[in-house]
MDTraj code that builds the backbone (N, CA, C; nanometers):
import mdtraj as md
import numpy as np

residues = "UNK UNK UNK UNK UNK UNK UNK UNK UNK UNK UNK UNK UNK UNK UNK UNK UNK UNK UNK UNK UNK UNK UNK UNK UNK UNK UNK UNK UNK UNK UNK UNK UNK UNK UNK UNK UNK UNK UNK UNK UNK UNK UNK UNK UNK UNK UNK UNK UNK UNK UNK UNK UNK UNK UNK UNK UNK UNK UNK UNK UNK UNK UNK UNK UNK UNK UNK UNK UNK UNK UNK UNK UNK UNK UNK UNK UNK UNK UNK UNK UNK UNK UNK UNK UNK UNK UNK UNK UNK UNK UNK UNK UNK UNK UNK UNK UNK UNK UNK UNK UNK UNK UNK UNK UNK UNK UNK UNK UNK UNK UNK UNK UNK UNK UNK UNK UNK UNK UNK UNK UNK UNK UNK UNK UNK UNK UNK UNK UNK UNK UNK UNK UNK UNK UNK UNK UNK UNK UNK UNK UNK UNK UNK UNK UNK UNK UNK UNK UNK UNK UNK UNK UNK UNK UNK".split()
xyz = np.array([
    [1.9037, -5.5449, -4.9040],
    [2.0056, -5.5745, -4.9996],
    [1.9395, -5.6209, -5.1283],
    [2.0212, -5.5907, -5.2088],
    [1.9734, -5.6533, -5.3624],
    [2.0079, -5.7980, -5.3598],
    [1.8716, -5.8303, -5.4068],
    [1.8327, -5.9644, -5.4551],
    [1.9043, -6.0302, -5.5883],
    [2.0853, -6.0888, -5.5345],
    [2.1546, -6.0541, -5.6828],
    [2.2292, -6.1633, -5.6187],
    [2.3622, -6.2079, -5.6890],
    [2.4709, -6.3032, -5.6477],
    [2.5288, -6.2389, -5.5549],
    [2.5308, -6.2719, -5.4104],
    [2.5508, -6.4345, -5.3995],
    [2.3869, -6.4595, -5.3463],
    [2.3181, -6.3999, -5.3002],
    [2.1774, -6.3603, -5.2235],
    [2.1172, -6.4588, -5.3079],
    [2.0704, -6.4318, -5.4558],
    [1.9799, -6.4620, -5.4677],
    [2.0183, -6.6575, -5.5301],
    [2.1564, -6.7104, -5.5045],
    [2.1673, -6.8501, -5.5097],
    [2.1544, -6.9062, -5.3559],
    [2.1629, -6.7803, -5.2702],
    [2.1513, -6.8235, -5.0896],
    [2.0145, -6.8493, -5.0787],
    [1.9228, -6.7903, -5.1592],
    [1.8232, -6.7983, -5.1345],
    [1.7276, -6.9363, -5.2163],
    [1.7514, -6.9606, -5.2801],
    [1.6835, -7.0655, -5.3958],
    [1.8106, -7.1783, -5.3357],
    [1.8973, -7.2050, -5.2693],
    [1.8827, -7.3047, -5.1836],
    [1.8342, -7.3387, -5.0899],
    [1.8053, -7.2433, -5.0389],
    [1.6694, -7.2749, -4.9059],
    [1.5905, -7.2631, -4.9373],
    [1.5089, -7.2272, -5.0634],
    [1.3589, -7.2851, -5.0818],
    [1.3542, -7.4234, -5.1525],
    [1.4497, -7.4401, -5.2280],
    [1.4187, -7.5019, -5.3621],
    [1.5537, -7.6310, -5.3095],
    [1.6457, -7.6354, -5.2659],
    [1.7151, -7.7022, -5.1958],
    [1.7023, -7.7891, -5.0701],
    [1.6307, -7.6962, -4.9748],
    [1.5877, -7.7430, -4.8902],
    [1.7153, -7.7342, -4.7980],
    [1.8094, -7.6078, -4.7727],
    [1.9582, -7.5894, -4.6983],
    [1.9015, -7.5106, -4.6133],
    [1.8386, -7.5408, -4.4845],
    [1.7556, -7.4772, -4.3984],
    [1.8285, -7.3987, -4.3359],
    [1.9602, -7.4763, -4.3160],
    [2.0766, -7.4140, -4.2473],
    [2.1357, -7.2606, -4.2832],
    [2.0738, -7.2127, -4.4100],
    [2.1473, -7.1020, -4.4573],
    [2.0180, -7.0012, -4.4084],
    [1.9217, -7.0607, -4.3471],
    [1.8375, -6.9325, -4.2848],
    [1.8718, -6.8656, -4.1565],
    [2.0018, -6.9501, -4.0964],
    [2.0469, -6.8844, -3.9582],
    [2.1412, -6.7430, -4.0212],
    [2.1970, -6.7338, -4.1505],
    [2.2878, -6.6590, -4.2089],
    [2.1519, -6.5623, -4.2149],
    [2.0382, -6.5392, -4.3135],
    [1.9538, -6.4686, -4.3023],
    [1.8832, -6.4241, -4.2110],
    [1.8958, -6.5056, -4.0718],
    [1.7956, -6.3892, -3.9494],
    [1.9214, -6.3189, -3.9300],
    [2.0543, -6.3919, -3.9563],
    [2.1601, -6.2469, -3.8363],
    [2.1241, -6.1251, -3.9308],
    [2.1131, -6.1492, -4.0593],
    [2.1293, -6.0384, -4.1695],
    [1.9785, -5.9654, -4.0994],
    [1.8948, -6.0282, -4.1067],
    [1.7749, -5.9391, -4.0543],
    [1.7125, -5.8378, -3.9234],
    [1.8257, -5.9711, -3.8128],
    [1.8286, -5.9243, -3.7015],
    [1.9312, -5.8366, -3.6287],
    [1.9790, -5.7817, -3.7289],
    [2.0703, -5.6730, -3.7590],
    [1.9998, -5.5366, -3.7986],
    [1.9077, -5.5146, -3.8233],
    [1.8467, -5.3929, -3.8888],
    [1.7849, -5.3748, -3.7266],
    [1.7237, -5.2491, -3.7374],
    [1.6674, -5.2223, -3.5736],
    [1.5575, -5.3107, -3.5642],
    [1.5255, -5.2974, -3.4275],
    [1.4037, -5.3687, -3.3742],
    [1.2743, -5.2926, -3.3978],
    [1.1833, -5.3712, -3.4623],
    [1.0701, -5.3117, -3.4902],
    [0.9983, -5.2615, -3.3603],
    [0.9018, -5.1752, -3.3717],
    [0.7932, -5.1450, -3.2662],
    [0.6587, -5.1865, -3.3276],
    [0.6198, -5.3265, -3.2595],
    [0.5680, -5.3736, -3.3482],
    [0.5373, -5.4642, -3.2217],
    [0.3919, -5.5664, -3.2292],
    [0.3340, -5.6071, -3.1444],
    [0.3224, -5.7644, -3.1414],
    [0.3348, -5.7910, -3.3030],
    [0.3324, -5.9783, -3.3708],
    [0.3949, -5.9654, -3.4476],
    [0.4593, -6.0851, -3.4952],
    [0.5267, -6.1047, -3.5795],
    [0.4562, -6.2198, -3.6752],
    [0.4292, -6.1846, -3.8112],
    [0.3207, -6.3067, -3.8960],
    [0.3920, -6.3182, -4.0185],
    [0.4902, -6.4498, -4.0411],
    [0.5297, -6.4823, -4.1676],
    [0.4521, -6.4612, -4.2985],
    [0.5122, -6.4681, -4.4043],
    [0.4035, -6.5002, -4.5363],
    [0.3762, -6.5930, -4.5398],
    [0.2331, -6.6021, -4.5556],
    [0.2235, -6.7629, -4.5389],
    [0.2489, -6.7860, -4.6900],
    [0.2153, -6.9155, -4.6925],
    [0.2169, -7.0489, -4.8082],
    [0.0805, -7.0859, -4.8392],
    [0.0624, -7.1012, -4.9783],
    [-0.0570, -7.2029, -4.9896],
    [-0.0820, -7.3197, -4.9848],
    [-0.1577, -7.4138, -4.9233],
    [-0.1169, -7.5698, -4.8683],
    [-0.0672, -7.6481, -4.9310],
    [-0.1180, -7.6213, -5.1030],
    [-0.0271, -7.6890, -5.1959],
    [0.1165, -7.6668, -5.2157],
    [0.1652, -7.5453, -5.2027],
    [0.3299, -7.4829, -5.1664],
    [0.3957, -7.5392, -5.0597],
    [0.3071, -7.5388, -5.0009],
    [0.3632, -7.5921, -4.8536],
    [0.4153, -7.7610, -4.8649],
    [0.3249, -7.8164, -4.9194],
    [0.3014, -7.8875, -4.9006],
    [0.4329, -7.9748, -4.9989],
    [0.4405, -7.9604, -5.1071],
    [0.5309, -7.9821, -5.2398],
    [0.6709, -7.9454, -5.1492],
    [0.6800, -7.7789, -5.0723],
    [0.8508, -7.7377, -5.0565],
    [0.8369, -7.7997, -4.9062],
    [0.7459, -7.8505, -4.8082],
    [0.7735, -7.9305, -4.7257],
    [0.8087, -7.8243, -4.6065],
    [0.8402, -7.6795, -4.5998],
    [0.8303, -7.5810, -4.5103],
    [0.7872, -7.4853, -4.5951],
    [0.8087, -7.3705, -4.4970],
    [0.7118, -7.2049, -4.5386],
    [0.8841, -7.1271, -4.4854],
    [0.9466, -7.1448, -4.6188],
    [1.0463, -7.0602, -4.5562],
    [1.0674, -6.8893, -4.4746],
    [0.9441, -6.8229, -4.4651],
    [0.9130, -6.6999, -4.4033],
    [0.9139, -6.7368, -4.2556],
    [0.8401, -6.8633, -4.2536],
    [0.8126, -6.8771, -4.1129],
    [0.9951, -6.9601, -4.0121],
    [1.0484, -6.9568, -4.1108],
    [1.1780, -7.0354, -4.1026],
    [1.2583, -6.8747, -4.0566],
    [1.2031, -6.8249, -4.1010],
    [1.2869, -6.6319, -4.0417],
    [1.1852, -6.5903, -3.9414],
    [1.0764, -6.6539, -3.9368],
    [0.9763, -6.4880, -3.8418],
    [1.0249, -6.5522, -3.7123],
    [1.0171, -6.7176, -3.6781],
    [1.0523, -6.8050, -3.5353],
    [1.1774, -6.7508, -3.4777],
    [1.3328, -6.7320, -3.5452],
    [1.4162, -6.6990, -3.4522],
    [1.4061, -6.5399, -3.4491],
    [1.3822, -6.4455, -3.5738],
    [1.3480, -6.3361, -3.5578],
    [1.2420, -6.2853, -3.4321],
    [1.1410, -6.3401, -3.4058],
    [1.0506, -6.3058, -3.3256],
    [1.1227, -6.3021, -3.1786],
    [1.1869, -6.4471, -3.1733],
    [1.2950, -6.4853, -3.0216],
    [1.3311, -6.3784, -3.0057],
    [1.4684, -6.2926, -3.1296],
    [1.5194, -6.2288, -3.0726],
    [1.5091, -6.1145, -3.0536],
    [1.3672, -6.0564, -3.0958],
    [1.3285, -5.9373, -3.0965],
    [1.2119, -5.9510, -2.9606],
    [1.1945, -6.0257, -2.9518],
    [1.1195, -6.0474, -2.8291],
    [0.9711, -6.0051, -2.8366],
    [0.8743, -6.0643, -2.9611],
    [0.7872, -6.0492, -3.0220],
    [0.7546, -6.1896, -2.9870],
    [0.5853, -6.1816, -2.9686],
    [0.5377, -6.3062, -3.0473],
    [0.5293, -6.3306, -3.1730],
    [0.5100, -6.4611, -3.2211],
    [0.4859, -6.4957, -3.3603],
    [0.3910, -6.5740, -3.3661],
    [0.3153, -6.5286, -3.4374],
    [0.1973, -6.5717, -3.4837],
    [0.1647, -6.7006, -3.6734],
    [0.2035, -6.8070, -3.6397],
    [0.2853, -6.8645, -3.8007],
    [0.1712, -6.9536, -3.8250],
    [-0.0108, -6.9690, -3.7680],
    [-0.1102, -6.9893, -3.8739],
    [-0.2124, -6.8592, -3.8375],
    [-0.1630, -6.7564, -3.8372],
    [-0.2642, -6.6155, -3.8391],
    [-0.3478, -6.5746, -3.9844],
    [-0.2919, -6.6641, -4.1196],
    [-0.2927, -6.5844, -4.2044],
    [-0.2833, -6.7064, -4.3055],
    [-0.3838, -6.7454, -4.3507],
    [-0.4252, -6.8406, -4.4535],
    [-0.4268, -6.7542, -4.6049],
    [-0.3195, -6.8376, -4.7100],
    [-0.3414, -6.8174, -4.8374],
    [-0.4423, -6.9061, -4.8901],
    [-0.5683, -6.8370, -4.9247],
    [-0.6310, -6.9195, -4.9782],
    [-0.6312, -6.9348, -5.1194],
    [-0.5976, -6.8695, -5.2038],
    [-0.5788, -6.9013, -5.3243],
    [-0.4280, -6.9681, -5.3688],
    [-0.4229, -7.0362, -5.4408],
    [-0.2341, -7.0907, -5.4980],
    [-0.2564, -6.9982, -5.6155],
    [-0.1871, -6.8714, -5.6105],
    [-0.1501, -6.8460, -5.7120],
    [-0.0488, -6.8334, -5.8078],
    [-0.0208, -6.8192, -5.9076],
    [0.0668, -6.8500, -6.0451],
    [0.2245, -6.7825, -5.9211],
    [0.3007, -6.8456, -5.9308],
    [0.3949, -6.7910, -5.8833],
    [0.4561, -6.6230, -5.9131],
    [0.4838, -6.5724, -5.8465],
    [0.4480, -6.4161, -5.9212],
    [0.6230, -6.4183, -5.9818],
    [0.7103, -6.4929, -5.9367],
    [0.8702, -6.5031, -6.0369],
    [0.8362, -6.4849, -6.1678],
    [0.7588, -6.5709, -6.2414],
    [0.6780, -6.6330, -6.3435],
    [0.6057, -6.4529, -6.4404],
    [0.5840, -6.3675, -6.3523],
    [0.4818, -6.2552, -6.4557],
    [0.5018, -6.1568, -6.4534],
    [0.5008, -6.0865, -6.5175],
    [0.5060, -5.9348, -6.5862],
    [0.4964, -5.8118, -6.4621],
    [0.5558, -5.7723, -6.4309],
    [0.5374, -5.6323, -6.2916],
    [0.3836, -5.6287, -6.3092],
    [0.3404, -5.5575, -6.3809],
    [0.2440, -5.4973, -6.4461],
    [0.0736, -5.5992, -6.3619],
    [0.1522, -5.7563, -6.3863],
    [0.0112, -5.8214, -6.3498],
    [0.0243, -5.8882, -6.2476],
    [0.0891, -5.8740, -6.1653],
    [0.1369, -5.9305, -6.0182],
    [0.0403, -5.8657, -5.9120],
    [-0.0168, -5.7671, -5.8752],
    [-0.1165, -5.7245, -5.7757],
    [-0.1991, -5.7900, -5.8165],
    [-0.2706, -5.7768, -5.9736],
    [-0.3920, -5.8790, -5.9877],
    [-0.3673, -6.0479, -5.9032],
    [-0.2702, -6.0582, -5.9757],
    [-0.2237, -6.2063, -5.9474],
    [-0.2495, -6.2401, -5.7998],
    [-0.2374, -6.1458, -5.6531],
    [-0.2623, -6.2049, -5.5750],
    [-0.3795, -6.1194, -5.5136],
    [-0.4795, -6.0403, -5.5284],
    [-0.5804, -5.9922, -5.5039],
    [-0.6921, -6.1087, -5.4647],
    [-0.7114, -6.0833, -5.3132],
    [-0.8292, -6.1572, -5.2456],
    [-0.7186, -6.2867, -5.2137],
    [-0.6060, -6.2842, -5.2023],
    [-0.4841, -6.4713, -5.1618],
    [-0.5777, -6.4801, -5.0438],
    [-0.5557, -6.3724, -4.9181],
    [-0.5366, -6.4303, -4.7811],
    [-0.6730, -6.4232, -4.7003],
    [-0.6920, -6.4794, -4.6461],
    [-0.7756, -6.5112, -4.5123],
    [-0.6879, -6.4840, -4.3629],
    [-0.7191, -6.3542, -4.3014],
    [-0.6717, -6.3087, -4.1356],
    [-0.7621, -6.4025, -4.0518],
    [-0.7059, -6.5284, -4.0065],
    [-0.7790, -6.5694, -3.9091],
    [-0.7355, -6.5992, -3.7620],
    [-0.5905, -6.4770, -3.7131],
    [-0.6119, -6.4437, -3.6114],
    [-0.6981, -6.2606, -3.5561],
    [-0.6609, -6.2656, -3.4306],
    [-0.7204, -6.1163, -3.4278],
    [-0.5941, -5.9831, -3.4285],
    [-0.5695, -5.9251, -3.4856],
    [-0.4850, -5.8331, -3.4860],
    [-0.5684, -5.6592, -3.5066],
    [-0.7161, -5.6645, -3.3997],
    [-0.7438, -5.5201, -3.3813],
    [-0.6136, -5.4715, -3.2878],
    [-0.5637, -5.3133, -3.3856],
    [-0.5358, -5.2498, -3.2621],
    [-0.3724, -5.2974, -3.2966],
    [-0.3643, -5.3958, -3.3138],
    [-0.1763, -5.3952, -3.3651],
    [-0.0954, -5.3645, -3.4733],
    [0.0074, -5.3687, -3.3697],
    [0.1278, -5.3365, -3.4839],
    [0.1834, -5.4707, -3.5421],
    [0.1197, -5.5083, -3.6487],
    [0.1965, -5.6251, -3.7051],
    [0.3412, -5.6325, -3.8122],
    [0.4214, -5.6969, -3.7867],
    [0.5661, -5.7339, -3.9033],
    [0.5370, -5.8095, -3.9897],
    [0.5340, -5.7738, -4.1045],
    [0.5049, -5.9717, -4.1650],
    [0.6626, -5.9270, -4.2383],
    [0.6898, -6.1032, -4.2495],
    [0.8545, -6.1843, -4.2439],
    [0.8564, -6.2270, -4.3892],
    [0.9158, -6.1460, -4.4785],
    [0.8995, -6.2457, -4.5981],
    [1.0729, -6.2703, -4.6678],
    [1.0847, -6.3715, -4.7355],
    [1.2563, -6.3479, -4.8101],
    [1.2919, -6.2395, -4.8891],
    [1.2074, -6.2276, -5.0018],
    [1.2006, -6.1600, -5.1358],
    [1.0937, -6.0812, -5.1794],
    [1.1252, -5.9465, -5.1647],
    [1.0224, -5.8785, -5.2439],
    [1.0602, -5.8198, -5.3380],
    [0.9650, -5.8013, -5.4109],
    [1.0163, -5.7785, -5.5857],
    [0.9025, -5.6482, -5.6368],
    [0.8440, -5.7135, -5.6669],
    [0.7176, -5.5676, -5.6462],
    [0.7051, -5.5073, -5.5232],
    [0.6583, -5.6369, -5.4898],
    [0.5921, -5.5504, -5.3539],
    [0.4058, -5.5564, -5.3584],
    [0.4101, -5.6105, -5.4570],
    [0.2173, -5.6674, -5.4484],
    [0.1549, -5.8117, -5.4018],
    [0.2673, -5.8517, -5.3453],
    [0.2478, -5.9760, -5.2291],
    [0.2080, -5.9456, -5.0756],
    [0.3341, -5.8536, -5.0280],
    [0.2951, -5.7973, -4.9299],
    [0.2107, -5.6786, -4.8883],
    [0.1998, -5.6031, -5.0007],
    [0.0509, -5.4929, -5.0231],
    [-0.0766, -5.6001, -4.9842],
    [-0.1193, -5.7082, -5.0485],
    [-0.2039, -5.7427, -5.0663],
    [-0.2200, -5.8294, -4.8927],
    [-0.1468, -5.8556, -4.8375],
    [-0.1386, -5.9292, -4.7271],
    [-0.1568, -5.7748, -4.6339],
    [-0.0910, -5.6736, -4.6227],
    [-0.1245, -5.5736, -4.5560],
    [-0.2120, -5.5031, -4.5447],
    [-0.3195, -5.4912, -4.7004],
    [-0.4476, -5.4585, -4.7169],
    [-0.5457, -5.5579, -4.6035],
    [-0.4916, -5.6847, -4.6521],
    [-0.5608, -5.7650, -4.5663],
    [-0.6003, -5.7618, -4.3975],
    [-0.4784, -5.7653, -4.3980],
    [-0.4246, -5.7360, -4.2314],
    [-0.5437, -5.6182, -4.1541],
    [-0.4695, -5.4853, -4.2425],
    [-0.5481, -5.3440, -4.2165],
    [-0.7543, -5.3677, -4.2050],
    [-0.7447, -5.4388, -4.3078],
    [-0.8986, -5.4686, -4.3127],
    [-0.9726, -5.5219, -4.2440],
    [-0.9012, -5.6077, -4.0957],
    [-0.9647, -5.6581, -4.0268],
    [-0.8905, -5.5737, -3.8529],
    [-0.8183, -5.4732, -3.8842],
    [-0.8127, -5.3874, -3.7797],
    [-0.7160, -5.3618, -3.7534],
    [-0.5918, -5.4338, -3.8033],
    [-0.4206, -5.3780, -3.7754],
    [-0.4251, -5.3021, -3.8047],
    [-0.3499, -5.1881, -3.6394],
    [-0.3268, -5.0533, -3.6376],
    [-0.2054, -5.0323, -3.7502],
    [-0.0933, -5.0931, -3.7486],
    [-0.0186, -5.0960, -3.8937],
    [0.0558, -5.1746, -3.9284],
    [0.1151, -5.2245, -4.0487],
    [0.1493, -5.3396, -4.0775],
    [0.3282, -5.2968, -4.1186],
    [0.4268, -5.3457, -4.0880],
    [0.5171, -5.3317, -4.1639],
    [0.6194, -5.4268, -4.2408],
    [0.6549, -5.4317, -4.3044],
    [0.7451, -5.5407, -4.3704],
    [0.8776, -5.5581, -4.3752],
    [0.9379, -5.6788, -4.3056],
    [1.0757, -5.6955, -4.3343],
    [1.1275, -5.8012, -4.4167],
    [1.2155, -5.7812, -4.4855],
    [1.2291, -5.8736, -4.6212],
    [1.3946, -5.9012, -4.6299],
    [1.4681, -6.0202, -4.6475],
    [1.5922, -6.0424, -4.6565],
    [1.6351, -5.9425, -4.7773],
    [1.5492, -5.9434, -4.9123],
    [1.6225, -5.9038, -5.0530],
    [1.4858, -5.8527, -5.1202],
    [1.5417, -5.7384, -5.1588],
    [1.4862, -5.6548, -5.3010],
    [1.5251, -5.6997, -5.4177],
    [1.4232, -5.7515, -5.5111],
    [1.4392, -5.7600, -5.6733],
    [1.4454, -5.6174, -5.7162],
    [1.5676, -5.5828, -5.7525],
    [1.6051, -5.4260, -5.8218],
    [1.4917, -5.4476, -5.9501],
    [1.4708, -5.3012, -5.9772],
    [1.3210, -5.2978, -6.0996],
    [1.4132, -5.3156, -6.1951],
    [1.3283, -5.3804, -6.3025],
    [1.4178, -5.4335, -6.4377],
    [1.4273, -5.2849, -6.4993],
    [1.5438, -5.2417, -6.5900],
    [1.5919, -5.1597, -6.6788],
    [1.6499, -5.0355, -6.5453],
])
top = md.Topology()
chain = top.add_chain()
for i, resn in enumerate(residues, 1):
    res = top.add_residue(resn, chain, resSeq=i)
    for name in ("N", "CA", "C"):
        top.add_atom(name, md.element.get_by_symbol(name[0]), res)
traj = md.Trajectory(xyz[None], top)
């Protein structure tokens, strides 16, 4: 779905609010689309300073009941952001892959799987490229992405 009213005020209360409660509205929405074939389930992570300031990792607030009911494990410290970078809301389409090139550290093992990663919002799409490059690079057979909301491309 587009990342628009009412979505995108559902959503910036559960990060920025802290209305945890409105993430049970977002797994039914998610756990409504088919069931992946897929082996783990690995939120986006957070960088410790993000984490740390919004007090949860709202991805991992979707991958836990998502995983239940898909009957996946979840895997929610597989995947260290090591860089904090500039929030990508904040920049230009154009410089957002730079922006998170080299974030993550894979420090579980995922040779050979099919991994999901769980995120709210994708907008480009060079958050989760860069986490799937990652993934792939240390042996995930393939990575796929499920996301509550699409940022429609500007114009």
């Amino acid at each position: 779905m587009d990342y628009g009213f009412p979505v995108d005020r559902l959503v910036q209360a559960l990060k920025y609010g802290h209305r945890l409660s409105v993430s049970r509205l977002f797994v039914d929405l998610l756990a409504a689309q088919s069931v992946p074939e897929a082996d783990v389930i690995i939120p986006m992570p957070l960088h410790v300073a993000r984490l740390c300031r919004r007090g949860f990792n709202q991805a991992a607030e979707l991958a836990r009941p998502l995983a239940q009911r898909w009957g996946l494990p979840v895997v929610l410290d597989g995947v260290t952001r090591d860089v904090d970078t500039v929030p990508q809301a904040g920049l230009p389409w154009k410089v957002r892959a730079a922006n998170v090139r080299g974030a993550f550290r894979v420090t579980t093992r995922v040779e050979g799987l099919r991994v999901v990663v769980v995120d709210d919002v994708m907008t480009t799409g060079a958050t989760l490229a860069e986490l799937a490059r990652s993934l792939k690079g240390v042996g995930a057979a393939s990575v796929e992405n499920r996301v509550l909301a699409r940022t429609p491309r500007p114009g």
